[in-house]
ZAMARGU-4260 file (C-alpha; in steps of 0.2 Angstrom, whole numbers, plus 5000, padded with zeros to 4 digits):
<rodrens>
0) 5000/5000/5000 | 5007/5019/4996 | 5008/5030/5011 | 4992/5028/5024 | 4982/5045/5026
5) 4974/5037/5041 | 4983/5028/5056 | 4975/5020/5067 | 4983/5014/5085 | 4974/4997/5091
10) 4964/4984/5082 | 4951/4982/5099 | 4934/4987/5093 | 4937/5005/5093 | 4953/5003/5079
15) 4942/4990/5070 | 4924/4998/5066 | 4934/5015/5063 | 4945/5009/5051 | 4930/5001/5042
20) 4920/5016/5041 | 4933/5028/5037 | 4940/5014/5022 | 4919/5012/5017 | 4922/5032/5011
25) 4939/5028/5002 | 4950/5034/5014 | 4968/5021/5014 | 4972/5015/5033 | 4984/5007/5041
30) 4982/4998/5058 | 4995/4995/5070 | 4993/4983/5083 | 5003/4973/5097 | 4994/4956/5095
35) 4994/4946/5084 | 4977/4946/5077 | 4965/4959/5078 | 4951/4960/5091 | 4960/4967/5107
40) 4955/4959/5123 | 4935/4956/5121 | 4936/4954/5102 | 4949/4943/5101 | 4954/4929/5089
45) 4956/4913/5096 | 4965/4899/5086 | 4955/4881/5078 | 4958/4871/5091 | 4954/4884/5106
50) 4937/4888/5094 | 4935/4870/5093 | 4937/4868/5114 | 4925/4884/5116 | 4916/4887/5105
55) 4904/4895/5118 | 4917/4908/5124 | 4921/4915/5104 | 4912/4933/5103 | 4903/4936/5088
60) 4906/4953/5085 | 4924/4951/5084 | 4924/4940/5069 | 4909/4951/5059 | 4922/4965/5063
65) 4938/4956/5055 | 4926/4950/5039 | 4921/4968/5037 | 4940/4973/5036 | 4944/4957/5026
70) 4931/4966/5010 | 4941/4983/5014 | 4960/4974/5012 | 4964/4984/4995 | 4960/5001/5008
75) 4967/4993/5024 | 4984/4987/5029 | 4984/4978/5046 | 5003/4978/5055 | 5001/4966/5069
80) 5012/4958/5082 | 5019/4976/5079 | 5021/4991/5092 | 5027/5011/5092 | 5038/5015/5101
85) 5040/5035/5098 | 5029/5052/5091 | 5038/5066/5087 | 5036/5081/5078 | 5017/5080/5082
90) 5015/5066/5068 | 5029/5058/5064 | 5026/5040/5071 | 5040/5026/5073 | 5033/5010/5068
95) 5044/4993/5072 | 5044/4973/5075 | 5060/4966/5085 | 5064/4956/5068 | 5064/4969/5055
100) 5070/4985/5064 | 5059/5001/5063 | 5048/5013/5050 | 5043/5031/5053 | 5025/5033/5044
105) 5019/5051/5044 | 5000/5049/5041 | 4989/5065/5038 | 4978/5060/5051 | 4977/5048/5066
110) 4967/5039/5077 | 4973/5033/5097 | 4963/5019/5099 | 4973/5009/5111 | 4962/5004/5122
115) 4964/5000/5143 | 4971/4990/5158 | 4968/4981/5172 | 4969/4993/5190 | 4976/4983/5202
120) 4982/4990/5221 | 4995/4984/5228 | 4992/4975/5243 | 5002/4961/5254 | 5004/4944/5244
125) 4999/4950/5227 | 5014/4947/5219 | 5014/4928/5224 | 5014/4916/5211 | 4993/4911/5208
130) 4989/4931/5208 | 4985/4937/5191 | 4970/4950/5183 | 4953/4942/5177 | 4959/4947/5159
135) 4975/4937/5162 | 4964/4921/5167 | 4954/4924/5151 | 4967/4923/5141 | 4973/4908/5148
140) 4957/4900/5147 | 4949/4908/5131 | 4963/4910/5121 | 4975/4898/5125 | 4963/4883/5133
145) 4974/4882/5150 | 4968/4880/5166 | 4971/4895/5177 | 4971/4886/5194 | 4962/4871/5203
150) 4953/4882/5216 | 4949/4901/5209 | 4942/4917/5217 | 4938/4933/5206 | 4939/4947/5215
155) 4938/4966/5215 | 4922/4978/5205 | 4917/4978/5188 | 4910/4969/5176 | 4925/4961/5169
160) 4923/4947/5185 | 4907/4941/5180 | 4911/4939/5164 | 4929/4930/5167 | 4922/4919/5181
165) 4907/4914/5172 | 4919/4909/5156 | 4929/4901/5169 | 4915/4891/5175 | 4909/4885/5156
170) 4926/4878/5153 | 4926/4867/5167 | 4936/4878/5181 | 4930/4877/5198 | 4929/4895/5205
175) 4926/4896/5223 | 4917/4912/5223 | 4917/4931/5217 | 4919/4944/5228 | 4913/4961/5223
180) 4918/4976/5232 | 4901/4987/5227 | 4890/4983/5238 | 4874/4973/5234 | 4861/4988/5235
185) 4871/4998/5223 | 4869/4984/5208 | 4851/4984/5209 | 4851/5001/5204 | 4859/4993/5186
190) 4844/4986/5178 | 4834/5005/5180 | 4847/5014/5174 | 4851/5002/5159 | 4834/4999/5153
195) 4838/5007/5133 | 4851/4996/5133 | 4841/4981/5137 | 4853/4970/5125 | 4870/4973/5140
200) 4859/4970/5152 | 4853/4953/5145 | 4871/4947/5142 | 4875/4952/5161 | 4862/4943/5170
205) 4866/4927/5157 | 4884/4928/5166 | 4876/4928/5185 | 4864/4914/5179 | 4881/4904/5172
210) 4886/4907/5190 | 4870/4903/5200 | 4868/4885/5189 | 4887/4884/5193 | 4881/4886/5212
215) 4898/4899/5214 | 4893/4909/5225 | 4895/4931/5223 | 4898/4940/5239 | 4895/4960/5238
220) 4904/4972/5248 | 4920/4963/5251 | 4938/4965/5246 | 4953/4955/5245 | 4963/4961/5261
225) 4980/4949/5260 | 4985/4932/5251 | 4998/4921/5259 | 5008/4906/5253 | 5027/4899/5254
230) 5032/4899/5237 | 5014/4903/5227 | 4997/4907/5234 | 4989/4894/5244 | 4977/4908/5254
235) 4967/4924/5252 | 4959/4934/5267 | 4945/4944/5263 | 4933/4954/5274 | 4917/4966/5273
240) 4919/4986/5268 | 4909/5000/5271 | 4905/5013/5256 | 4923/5017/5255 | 4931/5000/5253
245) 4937/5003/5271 | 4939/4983/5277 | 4933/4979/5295 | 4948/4970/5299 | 4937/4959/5313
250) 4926/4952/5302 | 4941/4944/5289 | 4939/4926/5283 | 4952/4915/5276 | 4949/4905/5259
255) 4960/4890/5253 | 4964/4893/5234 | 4978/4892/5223 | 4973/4907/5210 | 4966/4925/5213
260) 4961/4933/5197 | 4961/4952/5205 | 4957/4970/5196 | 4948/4984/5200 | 4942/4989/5186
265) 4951/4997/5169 | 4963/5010/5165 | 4963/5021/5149 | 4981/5018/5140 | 4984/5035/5132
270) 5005/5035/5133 | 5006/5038/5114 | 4995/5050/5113 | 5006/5062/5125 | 5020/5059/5119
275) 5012/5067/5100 | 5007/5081/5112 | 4988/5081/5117 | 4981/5085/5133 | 4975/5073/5149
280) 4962/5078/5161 | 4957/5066/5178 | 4942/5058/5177 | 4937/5049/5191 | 4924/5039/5181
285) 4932/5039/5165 | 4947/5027/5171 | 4961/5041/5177 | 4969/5051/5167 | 4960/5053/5150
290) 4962/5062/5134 | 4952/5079/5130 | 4943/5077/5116 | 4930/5088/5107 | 4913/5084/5102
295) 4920/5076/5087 | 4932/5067/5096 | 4946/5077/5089 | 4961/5079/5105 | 4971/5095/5108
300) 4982/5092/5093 | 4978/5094/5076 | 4972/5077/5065 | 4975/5067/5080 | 4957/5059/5087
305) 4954/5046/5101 | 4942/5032/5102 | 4937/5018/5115 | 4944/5015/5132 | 4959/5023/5127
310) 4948/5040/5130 | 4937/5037/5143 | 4932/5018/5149 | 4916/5015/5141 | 4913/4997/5136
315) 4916/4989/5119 | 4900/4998/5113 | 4904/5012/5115 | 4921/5009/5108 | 4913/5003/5090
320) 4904/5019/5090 | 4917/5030/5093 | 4930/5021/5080 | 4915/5024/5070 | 4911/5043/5073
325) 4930/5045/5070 | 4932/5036/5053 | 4919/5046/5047 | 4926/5062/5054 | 4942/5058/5047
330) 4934/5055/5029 | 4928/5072/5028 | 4942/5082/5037 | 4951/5074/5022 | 4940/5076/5010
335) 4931/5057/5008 | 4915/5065/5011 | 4905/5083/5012 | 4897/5088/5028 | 4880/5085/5021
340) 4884/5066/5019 | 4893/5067/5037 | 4878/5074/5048 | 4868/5062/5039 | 4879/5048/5045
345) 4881/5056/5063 | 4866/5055/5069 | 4863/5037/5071 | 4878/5034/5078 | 4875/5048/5092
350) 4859/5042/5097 | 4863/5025/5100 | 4877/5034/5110 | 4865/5041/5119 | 4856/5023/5120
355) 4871/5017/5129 | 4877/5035/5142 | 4866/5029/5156 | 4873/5013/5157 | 4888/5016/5156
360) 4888/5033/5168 | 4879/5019/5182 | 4894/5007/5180 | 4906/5020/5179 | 4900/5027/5200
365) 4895/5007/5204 | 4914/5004/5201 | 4925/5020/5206 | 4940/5017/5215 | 4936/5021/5232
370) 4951/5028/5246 | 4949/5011/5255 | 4962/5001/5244 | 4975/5012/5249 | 4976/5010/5267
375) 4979/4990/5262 | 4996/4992/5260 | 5010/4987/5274 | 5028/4989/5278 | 5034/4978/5267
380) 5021/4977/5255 | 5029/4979/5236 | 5021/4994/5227 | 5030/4994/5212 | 5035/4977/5206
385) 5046/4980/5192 | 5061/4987/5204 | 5053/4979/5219 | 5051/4994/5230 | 5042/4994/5245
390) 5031/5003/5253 | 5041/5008/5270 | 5054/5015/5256 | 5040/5024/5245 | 5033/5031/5262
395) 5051/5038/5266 | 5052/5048/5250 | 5036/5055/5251 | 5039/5061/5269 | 5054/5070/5261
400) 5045/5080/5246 | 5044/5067/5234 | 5024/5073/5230 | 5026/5068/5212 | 5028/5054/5199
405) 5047/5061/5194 | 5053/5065/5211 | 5048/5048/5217 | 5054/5037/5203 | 5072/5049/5207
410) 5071/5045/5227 | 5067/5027/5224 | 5066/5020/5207 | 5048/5018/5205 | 5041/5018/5188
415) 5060/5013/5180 | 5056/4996/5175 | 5050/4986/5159 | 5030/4993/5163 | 5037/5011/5165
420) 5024/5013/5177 | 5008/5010/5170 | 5003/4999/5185 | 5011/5006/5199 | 5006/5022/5198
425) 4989/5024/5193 | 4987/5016/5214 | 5004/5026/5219 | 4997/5040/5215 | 4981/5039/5226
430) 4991/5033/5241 | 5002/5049/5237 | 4986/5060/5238 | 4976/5051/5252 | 4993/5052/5262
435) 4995/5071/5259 | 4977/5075/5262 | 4977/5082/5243 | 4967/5080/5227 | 4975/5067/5216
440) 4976/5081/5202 | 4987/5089/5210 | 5001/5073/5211 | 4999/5072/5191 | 5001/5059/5180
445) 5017/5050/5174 | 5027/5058/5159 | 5032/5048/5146 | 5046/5050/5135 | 5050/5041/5121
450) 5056/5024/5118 | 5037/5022/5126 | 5039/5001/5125 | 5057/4995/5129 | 5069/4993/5112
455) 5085/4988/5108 | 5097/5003/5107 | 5104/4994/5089 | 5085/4998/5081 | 5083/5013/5089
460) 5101/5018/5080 | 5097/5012/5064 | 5081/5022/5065 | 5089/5036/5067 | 5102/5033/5055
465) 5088/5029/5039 | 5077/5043/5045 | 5096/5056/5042 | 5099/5047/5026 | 5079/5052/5020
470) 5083/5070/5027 | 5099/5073/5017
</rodrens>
């Protein structure tokens, strides 16, 4: 293919349905990816024999999706199993696989559509062997057709954990019970709140009847306190909260199991897209630190849009709606289409956006991060695990001025490892505030420089070197 006019970052639903739209109005597009198929975590593929094992646990959706892009190949190039690394210059974008070194693509136009993570606090035995994130265990199991343990627990808020348990429980797996940290009261709320979207709601309660036949019990208002084992887990503790996911230490009970599949929740990944420049905002119930976008979805800097969880966590709805509301917003900006024929194709899309808001506004509160998970921390509990730090360290920095991400990964190393911080300090972050008696705006967020995945020097040189050569 020549030169893309559109790039998009991430093949989840978001990077899928907008690079249909915006290739439906002529416009060529190239889609960068880290997996090696596209889908992201909900859509994705799952090789003939896991299909074959499962065939249950495939999504629908994402296969409609990669057969809509299959039509568009003449329009679409797909560059899986493939990450970036760097944006400079606003839109100069250095694309790369280990095996054949780097390429700096300079589209007209792009779309950050990469999607979200797992929030997990830290807290005493979870980095023993046996702890993982529900989207871990699904991968196991969906993917990959592996057990995740003998005796499971999901545990934390959202609905990720009904879905992974209830997906564990269909391929055989015996999950001991889910512990939900909202209490019970607050989920009843759901079904008023999500009538218009009576078709989420449906596919929700068909994961708590998986669980109910499955007799797995679901405890509400309850978190996760400690795990314990020698060399790998062999014990959780877990114990009632109030509103603020403040544990009642007396009332812990003790639960033999080999895997805890843990998350609170997701995290909007928007790395790239500060590195190119645009701006960040906190939103409590958008998932942290999330891109400002306009009504057209459009960020801070110029041709640069933002679709899905990446933005805002929404759901995979959602996502498919905005991938389709910034294809089509692309299309015209580049001249695909006239403003007649882009209102005209608008307005579906934004009522079924509509359609979908309460819902999503009602899971967003049911499932905030409250200030309990912060005081679950102890001495020696790691916070970040990448350099091992622990909290007694942390606690001394931040005694002695270290209020922010920089001054804290200077004092103790946090943040310097291979995740470069995406999971320690979205909780870090909140201990920081909570222990200053400040707003966790005022801590900031991390501040990523470039190589934003870690590479090896030699294809960062010989970037560098073919990019002069073009220059000269």
């Amino acid at each position: 293919m020549s030169k893309p006019e559109l790039l998009i970052v991430g093949g989840g639903p978001a990077g899928m349905s907008a690079a249909i739209e915006a290739a439906s109005h002529g416009v060529r597009c190239c889609i960068v990816d880290e997996g090696r198929e596209l889908g992201g975590q909900i859509y994705r593929d799952a090789h003939a024999i896991e299909r074959e094992a499962s065939p249950d646990l495939i999504n629908p959706r994402g296969d409609e999706l990669r057969k809509q892009l299959a039509a568009l190949t003449n329009l679409i190039e797909v560059r899986s199993d493939s990450m970036i690394w760097g944006i400079s210059d606003g839109n100069k974008v250095a694309v790369g696989k280990e095996a054949s070194g780097t390429e700096f693509i300079t589209p007209a136009a792009m779309i950050m559509a990469t999607g979200a993570y797992e929030y997990i606090p830290p807290f005493p035995g979870w980095t023993l062997p046996g702890v993982m994130t529900p989207g871990s265990a699904q991968i196991l199991a969906k993917n990959l057709n592996v057990m995740p343990g003998n005796r499971i627990v999901v545990a934390g808020t959202g609905p990720l954990l009904y879905v992974v348990a209830s997906q564990l429980v269909q391929k055989g797996i015996n999950v001991v019970a889910v512990l939900e940290a909202t209490q019970r009261r607050d989920w009843l709320k759901v079904p008023f709140a999500g009538w218009q979207a009576w078709e989420l709601l449906k596919e929700g309660f068909g994961y708590l009847r998986v669980l109910r036949r499955a007799g797995v019990p679901v405890y509400y208002g309850r978190i996760v306190t400690h795990a314990e084992g020698d060399a790998e887990l062999s014990h959780i503790y877990h114990a009632p909260v109030d509103k603020n996911w403040f544990p009642d230490r007396d009332k812990e009970e003790c639960l033999e199991v080999d895997t805890l599949c843990i998350g609170y929740g997701l995290q909007s990944r928007n790395y790239l897209a500060q590195l190119a420049g645009c701006k960040i905002e906190f939103d409590e119930l958008g998932g942290g630190w999330v891109l400002q976008r306009d009504k057209r979805l459009r960020t801070s800097q110029p041709n640069i849009y933002a679709a899905g969880d990446g933005a805002g966590v929404a759901g995979s709805k959602i996502a498919e709606l905005e991938g389709r509301l910034a294809g089509l917003d692309v299309a015209a900006s580049l001249g695909h289409i006239d403003a007649e024929k882009l209102q005209q194709k608008n307005k579906p899309l934004q009522r079924e956006l509509e359609r979908f808001s309460s819902l999503k506004n009602t899971f967003a509160r049911l499932t905030r991060i409250r200030p309990g998970l912060t005081e679950l921390v102890d001495t020696d509990t790691i916070v970040c695990r990448c350099e091992e730090v622990r909290w007694k360290e942390a606690k001394e920095a931040i005694e002695h001025g270290g209020h922010d991400f920089r001054t804290l990964k200077v004092m103790t190393r946090l943040g310097m490892g291979m995740c470069q911080a995406r999971f320690c300090w979205p909780p870090m972050a909140r201990i920081v505030a909570q222990y200053k008696g400040c707003d966790i705006s005022e801590v900031g967020p991390v501040r990523p420089r470039p190589p934003i995945r870690p590479v090896r020097l030699d294809v960062i040189a010989e970037a560098q070197s073919n990019q002069t050569q073009e220059t000269e």
